[in-house]
C-alpha positions as a Python dict, from the first residue, in 0.01 Angstrom:
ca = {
    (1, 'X'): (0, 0, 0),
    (2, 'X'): (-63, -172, 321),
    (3, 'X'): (-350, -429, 432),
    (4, 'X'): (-586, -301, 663),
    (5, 'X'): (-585, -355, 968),
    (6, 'X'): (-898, -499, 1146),
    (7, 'X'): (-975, -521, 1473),
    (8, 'X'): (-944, -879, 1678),
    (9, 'X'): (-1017, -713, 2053),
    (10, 'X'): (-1293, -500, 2076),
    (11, 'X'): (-1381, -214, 2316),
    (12, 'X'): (-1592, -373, 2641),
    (13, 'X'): (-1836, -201, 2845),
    (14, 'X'): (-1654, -35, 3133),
    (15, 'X'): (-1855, 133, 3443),
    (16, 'X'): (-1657, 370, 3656),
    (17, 'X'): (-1756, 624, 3924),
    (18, 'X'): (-1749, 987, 3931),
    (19, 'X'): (-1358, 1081, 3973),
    (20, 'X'): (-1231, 760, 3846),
    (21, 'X'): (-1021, 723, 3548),
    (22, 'X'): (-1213, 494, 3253),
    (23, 'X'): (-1017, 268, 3061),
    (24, 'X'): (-1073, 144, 2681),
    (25, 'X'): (-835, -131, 2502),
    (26, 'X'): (-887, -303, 2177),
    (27, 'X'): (-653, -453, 1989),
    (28, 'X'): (-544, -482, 1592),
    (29, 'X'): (-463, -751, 1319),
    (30, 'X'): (-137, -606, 1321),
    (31, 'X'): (99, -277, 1411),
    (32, 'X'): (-48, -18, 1125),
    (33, 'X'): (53, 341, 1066),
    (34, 'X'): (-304, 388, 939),
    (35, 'X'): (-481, 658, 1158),
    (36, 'X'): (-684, 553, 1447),
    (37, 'X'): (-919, 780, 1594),
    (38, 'X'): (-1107, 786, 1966),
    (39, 'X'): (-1490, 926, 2017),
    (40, 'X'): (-1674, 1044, 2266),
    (41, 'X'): (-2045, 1008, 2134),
    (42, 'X'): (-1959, 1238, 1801),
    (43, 'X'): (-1696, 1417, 1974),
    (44, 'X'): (-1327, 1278, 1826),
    (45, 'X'): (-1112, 1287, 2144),
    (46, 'X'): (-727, 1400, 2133),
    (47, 'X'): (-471, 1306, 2431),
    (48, 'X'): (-465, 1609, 2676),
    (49, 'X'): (-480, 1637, 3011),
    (50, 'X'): (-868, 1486, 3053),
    (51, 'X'): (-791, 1200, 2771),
    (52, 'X'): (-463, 937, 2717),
    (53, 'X'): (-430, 775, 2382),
    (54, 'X'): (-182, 546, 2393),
    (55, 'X'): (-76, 268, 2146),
    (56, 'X'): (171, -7, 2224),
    (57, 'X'): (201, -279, 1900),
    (58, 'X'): (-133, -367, 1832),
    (59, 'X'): (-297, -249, 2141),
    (60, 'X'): (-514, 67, 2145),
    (61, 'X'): (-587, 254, 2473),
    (62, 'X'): (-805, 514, 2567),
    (63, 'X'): (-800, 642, 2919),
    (64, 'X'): (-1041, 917, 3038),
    (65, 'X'): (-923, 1052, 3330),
    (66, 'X'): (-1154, 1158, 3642),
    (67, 'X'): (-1469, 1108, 3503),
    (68, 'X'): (-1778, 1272, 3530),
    (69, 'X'): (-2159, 1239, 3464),
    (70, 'X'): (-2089, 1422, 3158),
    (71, 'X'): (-1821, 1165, 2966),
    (72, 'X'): (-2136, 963, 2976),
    (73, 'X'): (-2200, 818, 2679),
    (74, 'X'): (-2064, 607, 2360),
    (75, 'X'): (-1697, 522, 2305),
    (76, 'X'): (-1650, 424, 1957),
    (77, 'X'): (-1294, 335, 1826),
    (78, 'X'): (-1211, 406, 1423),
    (79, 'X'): (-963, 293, 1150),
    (80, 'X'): (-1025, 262, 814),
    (81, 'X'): (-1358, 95, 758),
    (82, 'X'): (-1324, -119, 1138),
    (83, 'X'): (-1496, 26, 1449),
    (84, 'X'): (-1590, -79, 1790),
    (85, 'X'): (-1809, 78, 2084),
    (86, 'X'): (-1864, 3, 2434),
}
C-alpha cells in the first residue's frame, strides 16, 4: 500500500472579476494515484466545460472558468485525510 500523500502547497486566496477564469494550485508530497477531489462550498466539482482539473506530477489545478457572483464561495481541495481551502 502506498504512503499518503500530504499536501506541501496549499490553495491561496484568489480574487477574480465577473467573466474571468479563477485559478487554484496546490501541490503534493509526491505523484499519488490516490483520488483527489475539488469543492465548491459542498458541491464536489468535475472537469466540464465551466471547471478544469488538471494534474501535472505533484501539482493540482483547478480552473473555474468565467466566473460569476455565484462560484462565490469556499474552494476546498481533498485527498485522503489532507485538505486545503482558499
Amino acid at each position: 500500500k502506498e504512503p499518503a500523500a500530504t499536501i506541501v502547497e496549499t490553495l491561496k486566496d484568489v480574487t477574480s472579476c465577473e467573466g474571468e477564469d479563477a485559478v487554484f494550485e496546490c501541490r503534493l508530497s509526491r505523484e499519488t494515484t490516490q483520488d483527489a477531489q475539488w469543492f465548491l462550498g459542498d458541491v464536489p466539482l468535475q472537469s466540464n466545460e465551466m471547471n478544469e482539473i488538471r494534474v501535472q506530477g505533484t501539482r493540482h489545478t483547478l480552473i473555474l472558468r468565467k466566473v460569476t457572483l455565484d462560484d462565490c464561495g469556499p474552494i476546498t481541495f481533498k485527498i485522503g485525510q489532507h485538505s486545503s481551502a482558499a
